[in-house]
N, C-alpha and C positions, 0 to 999 in steps of 0.2 A: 460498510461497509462492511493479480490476481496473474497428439504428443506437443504444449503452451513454449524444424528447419539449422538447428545445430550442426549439422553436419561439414554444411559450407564451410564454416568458421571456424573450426577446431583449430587448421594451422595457422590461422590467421592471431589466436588470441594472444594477451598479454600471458604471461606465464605468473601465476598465480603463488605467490610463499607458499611453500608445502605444509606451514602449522597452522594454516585455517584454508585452505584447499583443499587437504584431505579431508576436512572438518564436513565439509560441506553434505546436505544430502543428497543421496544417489537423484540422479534427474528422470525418476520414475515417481507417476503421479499414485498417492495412496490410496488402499483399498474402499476409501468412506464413497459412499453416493454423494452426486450433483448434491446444490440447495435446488428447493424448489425456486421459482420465478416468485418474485418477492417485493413490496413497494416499504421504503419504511423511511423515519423522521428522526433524526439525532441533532441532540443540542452538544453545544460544547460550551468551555469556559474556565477561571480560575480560581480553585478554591471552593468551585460548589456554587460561582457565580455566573450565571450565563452570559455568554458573550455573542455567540451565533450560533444559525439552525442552517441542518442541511437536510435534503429531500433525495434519496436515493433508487432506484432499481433495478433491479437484474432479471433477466427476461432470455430465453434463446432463440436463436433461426438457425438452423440444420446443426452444422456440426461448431457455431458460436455463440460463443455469452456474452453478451451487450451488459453495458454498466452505462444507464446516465445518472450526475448528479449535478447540484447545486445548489447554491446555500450564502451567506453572509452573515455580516455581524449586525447584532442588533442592540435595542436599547441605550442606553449611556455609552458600552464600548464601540456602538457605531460614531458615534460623536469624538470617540478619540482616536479611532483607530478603521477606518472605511476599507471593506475586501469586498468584493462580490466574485463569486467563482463559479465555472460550471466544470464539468469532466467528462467524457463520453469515451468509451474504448471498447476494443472487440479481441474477444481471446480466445483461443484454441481450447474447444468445451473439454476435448479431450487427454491433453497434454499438458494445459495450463501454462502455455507463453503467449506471450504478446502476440498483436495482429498486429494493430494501430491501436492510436490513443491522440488523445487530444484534449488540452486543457488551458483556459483562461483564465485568470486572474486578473481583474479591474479593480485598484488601486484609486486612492482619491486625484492623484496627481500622476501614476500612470499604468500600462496594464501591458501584464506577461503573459506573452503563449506561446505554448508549450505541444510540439509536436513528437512523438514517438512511433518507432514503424519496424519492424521487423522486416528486415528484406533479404534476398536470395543471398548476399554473402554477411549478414549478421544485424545489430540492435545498431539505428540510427536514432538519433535526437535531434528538433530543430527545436530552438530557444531566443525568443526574438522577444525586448524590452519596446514599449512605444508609450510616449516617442523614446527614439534612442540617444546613447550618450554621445553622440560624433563620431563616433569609434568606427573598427568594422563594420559590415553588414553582417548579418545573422548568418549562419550557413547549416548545412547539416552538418553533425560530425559522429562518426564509428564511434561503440563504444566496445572496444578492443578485450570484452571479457566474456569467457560463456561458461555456463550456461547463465543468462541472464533475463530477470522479471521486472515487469513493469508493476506500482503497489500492486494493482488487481489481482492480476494474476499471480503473482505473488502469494495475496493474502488465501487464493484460492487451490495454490498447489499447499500452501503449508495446513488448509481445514481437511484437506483431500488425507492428511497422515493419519496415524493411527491414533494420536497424541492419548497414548496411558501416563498414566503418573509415572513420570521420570522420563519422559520421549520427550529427543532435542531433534528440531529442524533446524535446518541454516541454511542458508539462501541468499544471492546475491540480488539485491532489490534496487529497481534504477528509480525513485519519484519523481525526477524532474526535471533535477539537476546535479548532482551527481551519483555513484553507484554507492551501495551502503551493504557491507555484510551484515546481515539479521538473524540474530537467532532466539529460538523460541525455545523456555524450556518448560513441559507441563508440571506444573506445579502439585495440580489433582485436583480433585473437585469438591464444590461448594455449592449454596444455594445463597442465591443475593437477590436485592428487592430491583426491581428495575421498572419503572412504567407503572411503580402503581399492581406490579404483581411478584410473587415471589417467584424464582427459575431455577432452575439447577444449572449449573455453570462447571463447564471445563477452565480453568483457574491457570494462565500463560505470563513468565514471566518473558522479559522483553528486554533484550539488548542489540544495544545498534555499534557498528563503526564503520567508521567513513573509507573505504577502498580509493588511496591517491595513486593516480594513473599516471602521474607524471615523474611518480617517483617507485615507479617498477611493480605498482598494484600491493603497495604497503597498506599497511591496516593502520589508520589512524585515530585516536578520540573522538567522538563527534564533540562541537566546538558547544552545542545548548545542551542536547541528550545528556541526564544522567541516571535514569533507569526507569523502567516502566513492567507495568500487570492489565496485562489484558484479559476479558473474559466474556468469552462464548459459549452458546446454551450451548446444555447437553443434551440434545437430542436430536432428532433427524435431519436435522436444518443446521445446527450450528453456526448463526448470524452472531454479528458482535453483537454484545449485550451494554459491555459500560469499558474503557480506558481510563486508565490514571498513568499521565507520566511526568517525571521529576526534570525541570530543566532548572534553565539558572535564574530563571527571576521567580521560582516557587513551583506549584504543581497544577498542572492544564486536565481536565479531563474531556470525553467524550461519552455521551450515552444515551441509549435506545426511547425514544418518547412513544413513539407508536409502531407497529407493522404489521402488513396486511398480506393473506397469499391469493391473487385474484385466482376465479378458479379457473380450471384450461380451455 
């Protein structure tokens, strides 16, 4: 591994704590060029031990950026632990919010999808378990904050900054299932091995908190998160290179195994 229709919404939103509201970056997309259209392959895992591979790209049609992925667990941690996922969404090339999106997760015993949609009065979610627990039925429901990204877009308004050493983004980022404030702060740069080659890397630390809407769009801990470094080449493209982040049963990472730019 993102103007990305705010308008409608303004008086609609939840009224946001002014000590991370102000915090926030302005919702203007930064001066870096698009990535090129891009195919690539990331493993992930614990400890430096692989766990699962995902297959990702990014591609445009006129004025949008198409994201498919998908990916699972492999090896031994297939046998303890079964995901199969895919992802597909489409974003505002220019503004870097949400269109739609859409995401699956199949589970050994059951499987979650996950719909996302920007529509004419703000950011909708549908999130349906199957089979389900006797409960409700799934429904859409508002998510009452703006400006607000889906990871994609997201991940693709925050590469769009200027990020020098000591530039902070922060962002409201919706994945799934609930809204997360995220902030990115450049750390600066370094060269790390990745893939079997050495890179120069823009070097991002990583902090997350859980935005609870139920309780007036307060800033909460996230419950696994406890801090992460991300790192993205330095150079025209700015694809993720490798993650490491700290939760509570050790340290998970993600990182670049191959990538390809087909040509136009």
């Amino acid at each position: 591994m993102r103007s990305w229709i705010l308008a409608a919404v303004l008086g609609l939103a939840v009224p946001l704590h002014a000590d991370w509201r102000e915090s926030l970056t302005p919702n203007v997309p930064g001066p870096f060029p698009d990535v090129r259209p891009f195919e690539a392959e990331y493993r992930f895992g614990w400890s430096e031990i692989e766990a699962a591979r995902t297959t990702a790209s990014v591609s445009y049609k006129g004025d949008e950026l198409l994201l498919r992925a998908k990916g699972g667990t492999n090896g031994l941690a297939r046998a303890l632990y079964q995901i199969d996922a895919t992802h597909a969404c489409r974003s505002q090339r220019n503004g870097f919010l949400p269109i739609e999106a859409e995401q699956v997760e199949k589970y050994a015993k059951r499987t979650i999808k996950t719909r996302m949609a920007m529509k004419p009065d703000g950011f909708w979610v549908f999130r349906e378990a199957i089979p389900g627990g006797g409960g409700s039925p799934a429904k859409w429901k508002k998510i009452k904050i703006t400006p607000v990204r889906d990871l994609v877009s997201g991940m693709m308004f925050i590469r769009s900054q200027r990020l020098a050493p000591g530039d902070k983004v922060s962002v409201v980022i919706y994945p799934g299932d609930a809204p997360f404030l995220v902030d990115m702060r450049v750390l600066g740069n370094e060269s790390i091995s990745v893939a079997g080659t050495r890179r120069d890397a823009i070097k991002l630390d990583l902090r997350i908190q859980r935005i609870n809407l139920k309780k007036g769009g307060r800033l909460e801990p996230h419950s696994k998160f406890r801090s992460g470094t991300i790192w993205i080449s330095n150079d025209a493209d700015r694809i993720p290179l490798r993650a490491e982040v700290n939760i509570f049963i050790g340290y998970v990472f993600g990182e670049l195994v191959a990538c390809k730019f087909p040509a136009p």
